[in-house]
Each structure stands twice: as C-alpha cells, then as structure tokens.
C-alpha positions, 0 to 999 in steps of 0.5 A: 287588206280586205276584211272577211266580209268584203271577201264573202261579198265578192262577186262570183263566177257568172242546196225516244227512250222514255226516262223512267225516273220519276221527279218531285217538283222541284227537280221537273222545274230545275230540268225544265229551266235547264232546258229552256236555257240550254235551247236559248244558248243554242239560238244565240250560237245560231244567230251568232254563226249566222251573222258571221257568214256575212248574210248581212253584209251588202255592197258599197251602192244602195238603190231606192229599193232597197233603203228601206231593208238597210240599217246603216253602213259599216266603217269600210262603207258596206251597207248592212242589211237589216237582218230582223227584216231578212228573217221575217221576209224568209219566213213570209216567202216560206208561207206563200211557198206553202200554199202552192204546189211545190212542184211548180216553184222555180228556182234560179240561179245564174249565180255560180255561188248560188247552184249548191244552194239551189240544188240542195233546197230543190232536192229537199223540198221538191221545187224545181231548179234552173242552174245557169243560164235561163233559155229565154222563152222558159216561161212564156213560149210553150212551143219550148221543150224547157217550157215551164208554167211555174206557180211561184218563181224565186231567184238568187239575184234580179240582176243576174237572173233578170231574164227569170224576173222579165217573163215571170212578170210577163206571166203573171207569176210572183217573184220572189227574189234574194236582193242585195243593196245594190238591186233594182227589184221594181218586177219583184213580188217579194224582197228577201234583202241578203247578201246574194253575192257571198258563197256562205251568204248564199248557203244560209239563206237557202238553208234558213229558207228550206228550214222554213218550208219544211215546217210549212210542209210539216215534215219537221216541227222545230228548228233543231230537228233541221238535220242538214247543215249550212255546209250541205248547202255551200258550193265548194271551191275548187281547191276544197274538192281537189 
C-alpha cells in the first residue's frame, strides 16, 4: 500500500481593546513567559502540520542539481528534501520579489495542482498568473497580444513549465523555480527545492511564499497576522466540489 506521502507526490493532471489591569512585576513576567511559550507552541504546531503536507517529500530519481538541496532517502526510496533550505530559499525569493514591481512578476503553472496555488498567491500579492499552457512567444515576441515583459518569472516545475524557463532566459529575466529532486534547473536563477508535484505540497508552498511577501510589502508584520489558510490555497479535487 502506498503511503500517504507517496500518494501527495503523485504526479498530477497536465492561490485592540486596551487591558486596563495594572500588573506588578512578577505577574508581567509570568505573562510575558506565557506568551512566548504559547508563540513557540504555535510554531512547533505549524512546522508539524507543514511537514505532514508532504512539502518535503521528493521522487524516487535525484539530478546533480538538486543533490545539493537533498538530506537522505527515506525507507520506501523517496528522497527527502532538505526543508531548512526550502525555508531559507522562500525566504530569499520573497526579498528578491520585494525589490520589483510586483505587477511584473509572472507566475506559471502548467501543473493542474498548481493553478489554486497560483491564482491565490497572484491575487493576494497582485503578480501575474499564466495557468495552463504557456503560448510560446509570451515573452519574447512582442507582435503577441499575450505578450509580457516580466521582471522576474516563478514557475511551479522546470520541466513542465520549461517553455516559461527557455524564453525567460532567453530574455534575460530571473527565474526562479519550485524543483523537486528529479529536476534539471540548469535556466534557473533561483531553487526553491519542494515537492512541486503533491496538491498539499504545492498549497504550502505558495502560502509560505505569500506570507513572505507580504511582509516584504508590509502589509502584515508577523506570521500570525497571515489570516489565509494553506486550504485557501489547495485545488480542490473534484469529488470535494460535487
């Protein structure tokens, strides 16, 4: 019987009242002490429900690429990805995100799993999203009426979306990519090693992603004030809509 990560890395089909109490010292300590355990209790719950979407979670193949972004293989011969890298790497693409206009980064997907994920994160952050196939020319023929001059480009998986990755290099715009361990990311600026295959996988990333740039866009200034749900972003299957 497959396991539950095996089946999330699937590959599918081709987004203040004021406390007037006064306190004495020792009971502001007790509160601040609560409330740091309470925060730290939150962010083990959190990277608890994170690692169980299978973000992780890589394919049974690994490339030279990506060796460097992989900690081991697990007992059913999956590579496991680094996570702490995954993390750090978010955050980096987040901060490059910041320092453009965020109206000319581009988004792509040709992934089924990965259009709910899209459409959320450009709808929260106002990038731009292409869903599906990738009509060549999009990037380098202005003659096009879907022609788009993107600043920076971030696609849900090289391979899939490698006609986004070819004319994106071609002119001369970052890329920056979702890779799992079995991609080739020689065009790719910037790694962000994931399960870019899993439906939940895919949801989390882009929340964690959009979470990063809003904070970069200063439109929240911590992690709890991120109001949207990993749900908010997860295609539903069919059976979930019916």
């Amino acid at each position: 019987m497959a396991s539950e990560y095996q089946k999330e890395n699937t590959d599918d089909p081709l987004i203040e009242t004021k406390n007037e109490v006064k306190l004495d010292d020792t009971s502001n300590q007790s509160y601040v002490e609560s409330g740091e355990e309470n925060e730290e209790i939150e962010n083990d719950n959190l990277e608890k429900m994170i690692l169980s979407t299978g973000i992780r979670v890589g394919t049974p193949v690994k490339t030279k690429f990506m060796s460097p972004f992989i900690v081991r293989a697990n007992p059913e011969g999956l590579y496991i990805l680094d996570i702490s890298k995954t993390l750090t790497r978010i955050d980096v693409a987040a901060k490059f995100i910041g320092r453009s206009d965020i109206s000319k980064i581009v988004v792509t997907s040709a992934r089924e799993y990965g259009k709910t994920p899209v459409q959320k994160f450009c709808e929260v952050t106002g990038a731009s999203g292409i869903i599906g196939r990738f009509m060549p020319g999009t990037f380098t023929n202005p003659s096009l009426s879907s022609y788009m001059e993107p600043q920076v480009v971030i696609v849900t998986d090289p391979q899939a979306d490698q006609q986004a990755v070819l004319e994106a290099t071609r002119a001369g715009v970052p890329v920056v990519a979702i890779a799992n361990s079995d991609n080739v990311t020689s065009n790719v600026d910037l790694v962000i090693p994931a399960n870019n295959r899993g439906r939940k996988a895919l949801a989390t990333v882009y929340w964690l992603l959009t979470r990063e740039v809003l904070k970069k866009q200063g439109k929240i200034k911590s992690d709890n004030e991120m109001k949207i749900s990993i749900d908010d972003f997860e295609t539903k299957l069919v059976e979930e809509l019916s």
